[in-house]
C-alpha positions as CSV (number, residue, x, y, z in Angstrom):
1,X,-9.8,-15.0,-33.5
2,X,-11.7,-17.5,-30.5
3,X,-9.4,-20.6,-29.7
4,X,-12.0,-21.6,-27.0
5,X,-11.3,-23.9,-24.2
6,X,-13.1,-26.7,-24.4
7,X,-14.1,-29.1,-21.3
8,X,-14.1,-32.5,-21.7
9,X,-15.9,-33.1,-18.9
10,X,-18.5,-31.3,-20.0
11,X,-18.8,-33.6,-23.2
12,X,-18.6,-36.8,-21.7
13,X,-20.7,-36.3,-18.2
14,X,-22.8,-33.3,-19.2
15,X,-26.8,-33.1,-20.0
16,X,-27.9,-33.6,-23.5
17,X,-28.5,-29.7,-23.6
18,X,-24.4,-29.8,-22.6
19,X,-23.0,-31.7,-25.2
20,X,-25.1,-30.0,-28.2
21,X,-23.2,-26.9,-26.7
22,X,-19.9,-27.9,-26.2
23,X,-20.7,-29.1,-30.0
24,X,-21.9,-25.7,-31.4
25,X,-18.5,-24.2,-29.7
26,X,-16.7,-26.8,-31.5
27,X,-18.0,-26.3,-35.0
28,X,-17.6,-22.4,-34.4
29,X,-13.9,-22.7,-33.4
30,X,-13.4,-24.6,-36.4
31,X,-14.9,-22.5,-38.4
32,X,-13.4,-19.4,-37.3
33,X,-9.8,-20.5,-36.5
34,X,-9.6,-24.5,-37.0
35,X,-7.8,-24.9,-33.6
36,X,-9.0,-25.8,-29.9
37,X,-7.7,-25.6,-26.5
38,X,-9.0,-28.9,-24.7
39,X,-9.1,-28.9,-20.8
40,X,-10.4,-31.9,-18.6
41,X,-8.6,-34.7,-20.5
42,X,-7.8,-36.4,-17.5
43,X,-4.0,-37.4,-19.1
44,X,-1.5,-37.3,-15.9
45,X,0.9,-34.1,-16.5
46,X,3.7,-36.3,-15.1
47,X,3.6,-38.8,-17.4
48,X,4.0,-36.4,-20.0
49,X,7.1,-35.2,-18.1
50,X,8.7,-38.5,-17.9
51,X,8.6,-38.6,-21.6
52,X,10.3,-34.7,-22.0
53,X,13.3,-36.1,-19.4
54,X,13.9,-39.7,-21.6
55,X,13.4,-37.5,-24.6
56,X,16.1,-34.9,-23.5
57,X,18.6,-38.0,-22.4
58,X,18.5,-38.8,-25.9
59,X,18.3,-35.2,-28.1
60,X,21.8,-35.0,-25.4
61,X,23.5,-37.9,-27.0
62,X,26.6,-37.7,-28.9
63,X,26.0,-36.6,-32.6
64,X,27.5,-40.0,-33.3
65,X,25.3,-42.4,-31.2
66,X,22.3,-40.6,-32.4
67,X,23.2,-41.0,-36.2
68,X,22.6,-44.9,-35.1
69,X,19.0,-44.1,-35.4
70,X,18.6,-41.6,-38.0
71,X,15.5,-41.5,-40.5
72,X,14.7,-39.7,-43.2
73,X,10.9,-37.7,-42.8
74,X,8.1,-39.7,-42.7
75,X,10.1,-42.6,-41.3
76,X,11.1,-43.7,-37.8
77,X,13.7,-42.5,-35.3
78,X,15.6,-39.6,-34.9
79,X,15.0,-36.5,-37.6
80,X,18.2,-34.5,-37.5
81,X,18.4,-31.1,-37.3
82,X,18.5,-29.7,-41.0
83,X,16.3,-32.3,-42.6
84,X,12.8,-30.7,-42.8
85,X,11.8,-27.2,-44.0
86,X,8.0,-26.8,-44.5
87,X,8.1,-24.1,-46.5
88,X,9.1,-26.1,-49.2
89,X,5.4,-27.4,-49.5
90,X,4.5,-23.7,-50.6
91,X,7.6,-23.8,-53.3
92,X,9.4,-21.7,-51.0
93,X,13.1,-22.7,-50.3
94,X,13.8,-20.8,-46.9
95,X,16.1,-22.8,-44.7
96,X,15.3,-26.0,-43.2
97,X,13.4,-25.9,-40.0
98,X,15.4,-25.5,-36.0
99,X,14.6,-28.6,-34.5
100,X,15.2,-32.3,-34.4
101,X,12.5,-34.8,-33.5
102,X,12.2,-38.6,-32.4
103,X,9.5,-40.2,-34.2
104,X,7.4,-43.3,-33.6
105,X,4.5,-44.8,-34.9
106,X,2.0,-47.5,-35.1
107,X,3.2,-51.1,-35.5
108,X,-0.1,-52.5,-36.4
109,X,1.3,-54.1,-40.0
110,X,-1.2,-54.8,-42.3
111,X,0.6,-57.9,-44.3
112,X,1.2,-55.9,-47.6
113,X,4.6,-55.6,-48.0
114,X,5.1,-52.4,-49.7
115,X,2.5,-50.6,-47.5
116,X,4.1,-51.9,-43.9
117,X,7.7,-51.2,-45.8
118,X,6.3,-47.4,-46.7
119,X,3.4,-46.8,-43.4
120,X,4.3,-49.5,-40.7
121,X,7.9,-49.5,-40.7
122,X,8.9,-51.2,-37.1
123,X,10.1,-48.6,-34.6
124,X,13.8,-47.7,-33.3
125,X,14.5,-47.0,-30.2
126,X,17.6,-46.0,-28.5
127,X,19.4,-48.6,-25.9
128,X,21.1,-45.7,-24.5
129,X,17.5,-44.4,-23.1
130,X,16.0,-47.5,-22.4
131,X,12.7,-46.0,-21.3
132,X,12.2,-44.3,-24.1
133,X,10.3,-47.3,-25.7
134,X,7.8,-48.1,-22.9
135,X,7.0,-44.2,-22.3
136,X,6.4,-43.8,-26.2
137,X,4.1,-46.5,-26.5
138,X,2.1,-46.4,-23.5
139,X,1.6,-42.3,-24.8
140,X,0.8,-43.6,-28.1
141,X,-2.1,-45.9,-26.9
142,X,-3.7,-42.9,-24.7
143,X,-3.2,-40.7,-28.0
144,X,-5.0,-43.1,-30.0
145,X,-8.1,-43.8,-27.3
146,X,-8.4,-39.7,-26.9
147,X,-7.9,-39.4,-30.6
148,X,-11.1,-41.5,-31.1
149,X,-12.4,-39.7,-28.4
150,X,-12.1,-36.3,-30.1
151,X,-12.7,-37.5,-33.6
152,X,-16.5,-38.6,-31.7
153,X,-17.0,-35.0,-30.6
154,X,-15.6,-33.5,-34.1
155,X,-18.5,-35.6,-35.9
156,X,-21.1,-34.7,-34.0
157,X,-20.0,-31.2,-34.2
158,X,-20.1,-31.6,-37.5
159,X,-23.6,-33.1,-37.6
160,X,-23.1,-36.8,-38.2
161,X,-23.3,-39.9,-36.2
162,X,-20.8,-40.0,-33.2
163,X,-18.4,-42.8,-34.5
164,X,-18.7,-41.5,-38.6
165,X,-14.8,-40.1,-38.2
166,X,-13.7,-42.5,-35.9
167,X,-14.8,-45.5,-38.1
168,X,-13.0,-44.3,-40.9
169,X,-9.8,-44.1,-39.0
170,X,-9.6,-46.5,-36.8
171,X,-6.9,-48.5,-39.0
172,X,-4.7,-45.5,-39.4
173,X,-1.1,-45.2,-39.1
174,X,-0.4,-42.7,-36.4
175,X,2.7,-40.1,-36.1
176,X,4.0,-39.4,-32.9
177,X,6.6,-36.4,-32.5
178,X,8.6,-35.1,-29.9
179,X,10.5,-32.0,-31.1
180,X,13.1,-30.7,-30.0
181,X,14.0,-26.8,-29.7
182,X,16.8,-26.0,-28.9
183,X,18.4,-22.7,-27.3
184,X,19.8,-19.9,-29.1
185,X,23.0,-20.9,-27.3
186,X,23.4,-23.7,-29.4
187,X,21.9,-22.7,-32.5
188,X,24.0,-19.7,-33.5
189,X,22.5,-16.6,-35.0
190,X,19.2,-17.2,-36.8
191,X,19.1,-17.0,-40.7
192,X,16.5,-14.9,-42.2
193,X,12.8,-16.6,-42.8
194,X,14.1,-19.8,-40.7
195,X,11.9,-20.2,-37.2
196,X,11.8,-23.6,-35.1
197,X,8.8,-24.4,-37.6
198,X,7.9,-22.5,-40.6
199,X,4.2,-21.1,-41.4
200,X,2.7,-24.3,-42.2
201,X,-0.8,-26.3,-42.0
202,X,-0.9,-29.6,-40.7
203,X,-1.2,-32.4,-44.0
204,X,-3.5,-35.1,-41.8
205,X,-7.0,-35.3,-39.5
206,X,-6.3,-34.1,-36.2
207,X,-2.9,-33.2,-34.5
208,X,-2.7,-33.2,-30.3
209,X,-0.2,-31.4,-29.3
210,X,1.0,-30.9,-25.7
211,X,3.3,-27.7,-25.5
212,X,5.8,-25.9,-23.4
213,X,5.2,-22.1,-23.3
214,X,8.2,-19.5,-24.5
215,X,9.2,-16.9,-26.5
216,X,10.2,-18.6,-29.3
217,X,6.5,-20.9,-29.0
218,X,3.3,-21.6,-31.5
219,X,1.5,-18.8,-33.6
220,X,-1.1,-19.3,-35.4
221,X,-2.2,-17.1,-38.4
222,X,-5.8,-15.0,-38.4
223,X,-7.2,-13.8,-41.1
224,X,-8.4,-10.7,-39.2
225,X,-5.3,-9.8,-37.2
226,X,-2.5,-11.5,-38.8
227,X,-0.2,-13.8,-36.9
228,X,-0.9,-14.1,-32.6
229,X,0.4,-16.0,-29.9
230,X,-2.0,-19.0,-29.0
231,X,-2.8,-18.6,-26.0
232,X,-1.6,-20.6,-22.8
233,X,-3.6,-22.3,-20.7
234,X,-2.5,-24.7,-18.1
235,X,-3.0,-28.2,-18.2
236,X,-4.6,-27.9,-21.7
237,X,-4.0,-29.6,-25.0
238,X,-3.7,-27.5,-28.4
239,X,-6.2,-29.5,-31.0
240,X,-6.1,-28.2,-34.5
241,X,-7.4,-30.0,-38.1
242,X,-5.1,-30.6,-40.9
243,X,-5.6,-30.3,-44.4
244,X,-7.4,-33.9,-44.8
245,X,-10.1,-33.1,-42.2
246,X,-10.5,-29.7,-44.0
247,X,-10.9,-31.0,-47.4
248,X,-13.4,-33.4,-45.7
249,X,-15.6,-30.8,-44.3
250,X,-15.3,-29.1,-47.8
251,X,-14.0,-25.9,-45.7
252,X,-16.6,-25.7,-43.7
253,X,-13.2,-26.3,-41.0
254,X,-10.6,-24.6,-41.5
255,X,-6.5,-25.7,-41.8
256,X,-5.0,-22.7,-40.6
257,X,-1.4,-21.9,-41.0
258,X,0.8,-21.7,-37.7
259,X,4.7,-21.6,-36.3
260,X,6.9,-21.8,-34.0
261,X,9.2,-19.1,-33.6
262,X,12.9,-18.7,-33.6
263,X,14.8,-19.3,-30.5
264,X,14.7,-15.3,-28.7
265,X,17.8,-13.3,-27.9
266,X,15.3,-12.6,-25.2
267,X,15.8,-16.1,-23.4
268,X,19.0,-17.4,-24.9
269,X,18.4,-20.2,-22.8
270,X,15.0,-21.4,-23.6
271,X,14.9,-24.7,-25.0
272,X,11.2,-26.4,-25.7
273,X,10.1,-29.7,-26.2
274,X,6.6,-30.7,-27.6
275,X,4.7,-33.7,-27.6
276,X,2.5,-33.9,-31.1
277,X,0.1,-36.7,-31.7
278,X,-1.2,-37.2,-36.0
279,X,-4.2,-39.0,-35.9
280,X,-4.6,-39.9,-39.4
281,X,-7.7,-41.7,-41.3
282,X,-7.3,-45.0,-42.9
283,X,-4.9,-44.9,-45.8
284,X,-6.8,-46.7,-48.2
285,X,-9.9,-44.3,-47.1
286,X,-11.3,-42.2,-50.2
287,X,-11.6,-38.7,-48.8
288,X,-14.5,-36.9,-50.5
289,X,-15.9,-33.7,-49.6
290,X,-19.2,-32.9,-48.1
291,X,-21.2,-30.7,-49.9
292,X,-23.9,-28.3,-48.5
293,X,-25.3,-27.9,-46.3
294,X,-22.9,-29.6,-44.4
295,X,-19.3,-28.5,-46.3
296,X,-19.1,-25.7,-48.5
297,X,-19.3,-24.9,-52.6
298,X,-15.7,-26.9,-53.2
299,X,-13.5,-28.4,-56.5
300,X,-11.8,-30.8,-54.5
301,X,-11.4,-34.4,-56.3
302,X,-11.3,-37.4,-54.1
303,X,-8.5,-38.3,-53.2
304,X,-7.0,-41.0,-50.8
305,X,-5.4,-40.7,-47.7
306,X,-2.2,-42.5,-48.8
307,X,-1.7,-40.4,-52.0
308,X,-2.1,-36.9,-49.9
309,X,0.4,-38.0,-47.1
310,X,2.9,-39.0,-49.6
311,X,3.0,-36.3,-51.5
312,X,2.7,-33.8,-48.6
313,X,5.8,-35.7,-46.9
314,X,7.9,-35.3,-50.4
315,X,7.4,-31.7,-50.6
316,X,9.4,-31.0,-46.9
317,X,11.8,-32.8,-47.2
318,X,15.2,-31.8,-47.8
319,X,17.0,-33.2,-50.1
């Protein structure tokens, strides 16, 4: 299963002749596997760094002083450990997921009181890690520029006009996650079936995620060879397509299921961070399928963006 690197340099200073391949390689890889490795970004590794060390003064907080700014998923602040298992989308109840994440998102209200109260809830941020705030949002704003950036590439991949996906989401709420992993050490023994994420597809558009490499790190399931390690590559970011952008395409994309395994007796030690950026289309948006030639034979009924969040959202949560 091909997760191709992908220069962006290529894309945005190549020949014509350039772009229409880097946009073949893109369709194929999203075809074949629904995931990307994406290489001359130009997004300063340090900065993503300074966000892991606030984001560690914070996950190392006093179970107390962090309960100040606890949320429930789909809402913003601090996710505890325990509160999410996505298996439960499938109907599966394996444990709960072993992680904890600080979640922020857009603050762009839209002056309907029970969509800002449900999408566009205001941010919390810790005053105990007083950069947090500034790092988040600074990220946020280079998520959502690359985002559109990606989203141009993606349509013309796809054989439409440059900004077809980008208009359609350029209202959006946004999700940005930094999970927490932690070590073995501090988990205890692993329960059968529970991993740092369950086998899962991403409910949204696009997700950007920036990733630590380890033992316990991302699969990502082939229909061909089962589940493999995605590969590493340095200074890259891991691009896949959620289930919206898949229904979109009527399957011409695929959402494939991936995890992150368990913490490893191997490296007891090993705790990861990742940064994960959900690019999401406008919630009022009616997503219909494409059909062919462009999508594939599909059932799907339209549906929008709002509805499939919410109910994707319900299903992982633990009650």
């Amino acid at each position: 299963m091909p997760i191709p690197v992908i220069d962006l340099e290529e894309w945005r200073h190549g020949s014509l002749d350039d772009r229409a391949s880097v946009a073949a390689e893109v369709d194929r890889a999203l075809q074949e596997s629904g995931f990307l490795l994406v290489k001359g970004h130009g997004i300063d590794r340090s900065f993503r760094e300074r966000i892991r060390e606030s984001a560690r003064s914070f996950f190392a907080l006093d179970g107390g002083l962090k309960e100040r700014y606890a949320t429930a998923v789909g809402g913003r602040g601090w996710i505890p450990p325990g509160k999410e298992a996505n298996t439960y989308v499938d109907g599966e109840q394996l444990p709960p997921d072993l992680k904890e994440t600080y979640t922020s998102g857009w603050d762009q209200a839209t002056g309907a009181p029970a969509d800002d109260a449900e999408w566009f809830s205001p941010n919390v941020w810790p005053t105990e890690v007083p950069d947090l705030e500034r790092l988040c949002n600074e990220y946020s704003q280079v998520m959502r520029e690359f985002a559109t950036e990606l989203l141009g590439l993606l349509a013309v991949a796809f054989g439409l006009e440059e900004s077809w996906f980008s208009d359609r989401c350029n209202q959006s709420t946004h999700a940005f996650n930094i999970n927490r992993y932690p070590a073995l050490h501090l988990t205890g023994p692993v329960d059968e079936g529970q991993y740092r994420i369950a086998p899962h597809t991403d409910f949204g558009t696009i997700t950007i995620l920036d990733r630590q490499a380890g033992y316990g790190g991302l699969q990502v399931y082939s229909r061909s060879d089962g589940w493999i390690d995605a590969p590493v590559v340095e200074d890259t970011y891991t691009i896949n397509i959620g289930d919206l952008m898949a229904r979109w395409t009527g399957d011409r994309w695929a959402s494939t299921q991936h995890r992150v395994l368990p913490p490893s007796p191997e490296a007891p030690d090993e705790e990861l961070i990742s940064l994960i950026f959900f690019c999401e289309a406008n919630l009022d948006h009616v997503v219909e399928s494409f059909p062919p030639p462009l999508g594939l034979p599909n059932s799907y009924l339209p549906v929008t963006t709002a509805d499939y969040l919410r109910g994707r959202i319900n299903a992982i949560t633990v009650p």
